[in-house]
C-alpha positions, 0 to 999 in steps of 0.5 A: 697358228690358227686360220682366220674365219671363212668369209663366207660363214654357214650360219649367215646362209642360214639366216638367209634362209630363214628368211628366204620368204621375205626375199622372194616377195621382192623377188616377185615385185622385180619380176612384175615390174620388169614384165610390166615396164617392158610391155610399156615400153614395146606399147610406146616404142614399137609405133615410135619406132614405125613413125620415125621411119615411115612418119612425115612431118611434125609428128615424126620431128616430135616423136624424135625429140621426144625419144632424144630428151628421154634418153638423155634424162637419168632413169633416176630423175624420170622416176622421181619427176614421175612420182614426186613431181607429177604425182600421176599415183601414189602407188610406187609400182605403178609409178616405177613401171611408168617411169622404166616404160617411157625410158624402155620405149625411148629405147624400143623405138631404136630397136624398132626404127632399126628393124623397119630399117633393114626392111628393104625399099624394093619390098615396099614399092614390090607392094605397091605395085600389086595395089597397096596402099602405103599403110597396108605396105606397112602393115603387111610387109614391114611389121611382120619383119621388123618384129621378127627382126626385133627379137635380138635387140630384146636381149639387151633391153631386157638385160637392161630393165631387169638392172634398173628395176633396182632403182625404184628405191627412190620411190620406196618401192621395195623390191629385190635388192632393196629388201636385200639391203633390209635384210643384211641391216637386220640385227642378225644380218650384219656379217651377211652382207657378202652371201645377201649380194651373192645371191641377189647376183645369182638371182639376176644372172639366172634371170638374164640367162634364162631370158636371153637363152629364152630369146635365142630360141625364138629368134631361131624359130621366127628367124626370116629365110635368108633375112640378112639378104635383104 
């Protein structure tokens, strides 16, 4: 009786390696656009985030709908309205890193309507009391809270962005999973297909670990005295 071959092969691994520089190069790209678009999106939603809760008028029925149709628009589609539709650059990164940002702030403004939230009312009217006015109530007593609030809520944005970083393919940006998808198409790379998903797997799980672990450490360290009683 002869065993079959092992699916997972040594000389696919070697492939792999040979080419392990043309994988860390779209490696790098992820990285770059998964920081970028959720820098964008804290920059958008961080003030949506305050004007949903502190906001009056048109301004804060605009920010919500706004929030409300951008949730509900596939990141797909936001990307190619972006880059083929509006045509705002002809640079794929920038184009993907604006996309991800309107959608990440969209979600960020939850996260951060969320945490004004859980700042009590009694700490606001406290500050006026002393002479306040409204927006330096806001400024002094809410946001240093709500930020510190915040940080938990990262975990899973950042799980999130880092995934659909993937999905800038559609606007032939070439990042980790797409040049992934290159390499196993390759003329050596056909039975590869398994170890290529395996690794690119092991890359974003070390990726999403590190950074959630990461986040952990600095909601303990910026963690509000008991915070949860307020």
């Amino acid at each position: 009786m002869t065993l079959s071959a092992p699916i997972i092969q040594a000389g696919d691994w070697a492939f792999i390696a040979e080419n392990a520089e043309f994988l860390v190069a779209g490696l790098w790209v992820t990285i770059k656009l998964t920081i970028a678009s959720i820098l964008l999106g804290f920059f958008i939603g961080f003030p949506a985030g305050a004007i949903e809760v502190y906001g009056r008028g048109p301004v804060k029925w605009a920010v919500e709908t706004a929030g409300v149709i951008i949730r509900g628009i596939p990141i797909v589609v936001i990307l190619v309205y972006v880059f083929f539709v509006l045509s705002v650059t002809n640079d794929p990164f920038w184009a993907a890193t604006l996309g991800l940002g309107l959608r990440g702030g969209a979600y960020q403004s939850q996260i951060f309507r969320g945490a004004f939230q859980s700042v009590s009312g009694g700490q606001m009217e406290a500050a006026r009391s002393i002479g306040l006015t409204r927006l330096q109530a806001i400024r002094y007593v809410s946001v240093p809270q709500a930020l510190r609030r915040s940080v938990p809520g990262f975990q899973n944005e950042f799980t999130i962005v880092l995934k659909d970083t993937s999905v800038a393919l559609v606007v032939g940006l070439s990042e980790l999973l797409t040049r992934g998808n290159d390499l196993y198409l390759q003329p050596r790379g056909g039975s590869a297909v398994l170890e290529v998903f395996l690794l690119i797997s092991a890359i974003y799980f070390v990726l999403t670990f590190v950074t959630n672990r990461s986040l952990d450490l600095l909601n303990d360290y910026y963690a509000i005295p008991g915070g949860n009683d307020t």
